[in-house]
C-alpha positions, 0 to 999 in steps of 0.5 A: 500500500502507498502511503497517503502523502500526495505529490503536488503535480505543477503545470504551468502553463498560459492557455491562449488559442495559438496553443495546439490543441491545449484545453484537449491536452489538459482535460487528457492529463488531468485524466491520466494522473491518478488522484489518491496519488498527485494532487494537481496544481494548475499554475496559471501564468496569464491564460484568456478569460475564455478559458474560465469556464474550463477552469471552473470545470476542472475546480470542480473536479478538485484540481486546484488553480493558482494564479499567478499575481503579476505575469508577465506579457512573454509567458515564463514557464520558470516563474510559473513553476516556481509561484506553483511550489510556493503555493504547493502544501505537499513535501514532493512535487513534479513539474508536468508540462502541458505537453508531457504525458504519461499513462496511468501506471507510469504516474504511479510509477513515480509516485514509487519512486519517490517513496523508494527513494524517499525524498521526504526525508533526504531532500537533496536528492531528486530526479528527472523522468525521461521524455520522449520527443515524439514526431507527428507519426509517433502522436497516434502511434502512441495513443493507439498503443501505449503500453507497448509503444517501447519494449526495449528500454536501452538507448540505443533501441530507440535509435529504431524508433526514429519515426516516432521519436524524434529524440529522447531527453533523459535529464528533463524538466520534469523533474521531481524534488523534494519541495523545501529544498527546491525553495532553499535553492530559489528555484528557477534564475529569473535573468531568463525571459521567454523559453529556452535553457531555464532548467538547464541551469536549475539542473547544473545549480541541483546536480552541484549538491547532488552529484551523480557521477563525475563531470564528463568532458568539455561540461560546459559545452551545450553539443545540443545532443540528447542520445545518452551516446556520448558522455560529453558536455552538460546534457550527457551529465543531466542524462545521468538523474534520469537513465535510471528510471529509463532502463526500468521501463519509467517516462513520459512522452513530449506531444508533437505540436507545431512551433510555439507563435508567441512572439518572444518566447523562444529565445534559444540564442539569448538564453543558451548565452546567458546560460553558460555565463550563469553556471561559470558564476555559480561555478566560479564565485557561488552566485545563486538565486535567493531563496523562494518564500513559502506562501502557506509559512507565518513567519516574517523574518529579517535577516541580519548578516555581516556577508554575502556568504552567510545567507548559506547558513539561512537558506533553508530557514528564509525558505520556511518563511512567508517572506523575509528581508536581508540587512548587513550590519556594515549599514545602518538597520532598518527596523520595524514591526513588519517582522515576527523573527529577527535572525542576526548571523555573526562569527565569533569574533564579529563586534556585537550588534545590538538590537532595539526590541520590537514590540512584536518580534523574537530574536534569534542569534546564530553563531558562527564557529570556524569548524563551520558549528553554529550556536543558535540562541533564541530570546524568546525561548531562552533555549540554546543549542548546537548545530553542524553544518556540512558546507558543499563547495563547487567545483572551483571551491566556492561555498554553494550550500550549507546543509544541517543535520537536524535544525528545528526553530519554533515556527520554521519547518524541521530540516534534515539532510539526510543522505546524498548519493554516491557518486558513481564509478565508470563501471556503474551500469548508469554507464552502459548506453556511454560505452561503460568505464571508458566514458570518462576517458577522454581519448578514448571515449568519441566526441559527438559530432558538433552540430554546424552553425547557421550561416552568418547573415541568418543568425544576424537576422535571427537575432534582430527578429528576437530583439525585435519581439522583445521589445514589442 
């Protein structure tokens, strides 16, 4: 029996009636997704008012609908996933597109997996659900035979499927995770606009605290190759949290539909750009988005730190709060009754900082030992306790993440972070479609073929047709 924990299943989405057959596509998933297991989230991100009747239907149904507050005129599917888990009430959610699907026992598939994993209690693992791309010919061939559409689950059977499936993407975006640490983390990089490249980042940035394997050649070269053939560049890595569930028969299929006519929303160029500047500054100098609130917490908290580093040390608590400010104790504060917590962060050699009290708000201390303890003491209790936190470095050495062991603060959610899993070896048979060991050997392991760019006046049109429709 499964336990009775729901998983929030976030569609973000934005109807309008240039989206292929998308009231069809959304009354057929809902159907698919079995209830006692998934608790459906339509993130709503600036749909037309003609579509109010079927959100009053599919209400009606229990399917819960969020709008979001303040959408922008290009859809951004990032920021919609993001509003979708601040307002999620379940431990785990899973990001669905509008054009992913998958039959009934493939969702309780998953469903089992988070539970085999057990996600609740080890929040930094996570993982993605392969995708199949389908063609137009592969559409009805999977909705005329579902449960047989693939019997061979290894990559390189689909390479027989080419008429159907026009590629495979094994680390997608329908990825599962547990719903607090995806908060702590602040989601999706709101430097992105319109489609294309979000949740690479987002991958690279959750891969850094769990990492699978080791990096494979060139990282961070985008060789836009989605066949789990060749261990090269950052895809092949993203490949790796999602081939697992591959070989066990577990994915979802991408429904064929023309290309999308939003004008600005596609932004492969710009954004793939942008990409790779973000993940080299995480990399490099640990920059990050800030935490994401949760919008069913209480607590209204300003933080007071003494550098940019210390927000490490609170990301999991600000991710438990309803909304939160930072302050450095280099300015001068600004207090006022707007805050239920106070939180200063100091290191043990930090001058004091004195705190005027605030009719309403408790007072946390956090210390900061050089063995990276941390003494807490809060006022409003009287109570003080130890806590070890494990700093998680990039790949340059830069501090990314602070995750503690046991942290419980009245108010704030209980964390844990449980177990991170091992990095695997070449023999790992997660390395079978790559050759096996020899994919971490550079000369002897093939590099893909490089795709070839377009010509140079048809990328210069390209890009003046992007920047144009920006700037409609």
């Amino acid at each position: 029996m499964y336990p009775t924990a729901k998983i929030s299943l976030i569609i973000p989405l934005r109807l309008t009636a240039h989206i292929y057959e998308g009231s069809n596509r959304l009354i057929r998933l809902i159907q698919n997704v079995p209830r006692n297991l998934f608790e459906i989230i339509i993130s709503d991100y600036g749909t037309d008012a003609r579509y109010t009747e079927l959100f009053n239907d599919l209400c009606g149904q229990g399917v819960r609908i969020i709008h979001h507050p303040a959408p922008e005129k290009i859809f951004s599917i990032g920021k919609s996933r993001d509003f979708g888990v601040q307002i999620a009430q379940t431990p785990i959610v899973m990001f669905n597109d509008l054009d992913f699907l998958g039959t009934t026992e493939m969702y309780q598939r998953i469903y089992a997996e988070v539970q085999r994993r057990n996600l609740t209690a080890n929040p930094c693992d996570f993982f993605c659900v392969p995708v199949m791309f389908l063609t137009e010919l592969g559409n009805d061939s999977w909705s005329n035979s579902q449960h047989e559409f693939i019997q061979d689950f290894r990559p390189q059977s689909l390479t027989l499927l080419q008429q159907f499936i026009k590629y495979p993407a094994f680390g997608s975006s329908a990825i599962v995770i547990n719903r607090h640490h995806y908060l702590s983390l602040g989601g999706h990089n709101s430097r992105f606009s319109g489609h294309g490249a979000e949740d690479f980042d987002l991958l690279h940035r959750l891969c850094a605290l769990s990492p699978r394997a080791p990096r494979p050649h060139d990282y961070y070269t985008d060789y836009r190759d989605n066949w789990a053939f060749h261990y090269w560049g950052f895809r092949s890595f993203f490949a790796i949290y999602g081939l697992d569930l591959f070989y066990r028969g577990i994915y979802l299929v991408h429904l064929w539909h023309p290309r999308r006519q939003e004008r600005g929303y596609l932004r492969k160029d710009t954004n793939f750009r942008k990409l790779k500047r973000l993940m080299l500054d995480f990399d490099r100098r640990g920059i990050q988005p800030l935490p994401l609130c949760d919008l069913n917490a209480r607590e209204s908290v300003l933080a007071i730190v003494s550098q940019m580093e210390d927000i490490l040390y609170l990301r999991t608590i600000l991710a438990g709060s309803l909304k939160y400010e930072i302050q450095f104790t280099g300015k001068s504060l600004k207090l006022n009754n707007s805050y239920s917590t106070i939180i200063l962060v100091r290191h043990k050699h930090d001058p004091p900082v004195k705190i005027s009290a605030l009719s309403q708000a408790r007072v946390i201390y956090l210390e900061i030992n050089q063995d990276h303890s941390c003494i807490i003491k809060d006022q409003s209790e009287n109570n003080i306790k130890v806590l070890q936190y494990t700093v998680i470095y990039s790949i340059n050495y830069q501090p990314i993440f602070a995750l503690e062991n046991n942290l419980e603060i009245t108010g704030f959610p209980h964390y844990s972070s449980g177990t991170i899993p091992p990095i695997a070896s070449g023999e790992n048979s997660i390395f079978a479609s790559f050759g096996g060991a020899i994919a971490l050997n550079r000369e002897l392991h093939p590099q893909p073929a490089k795709q070839p760019r377009p010509a140079l006046l048809f990328r210069i049109w390209r890009w003046l047709l992007q920047w144009s429709n920006s700037h409609l």
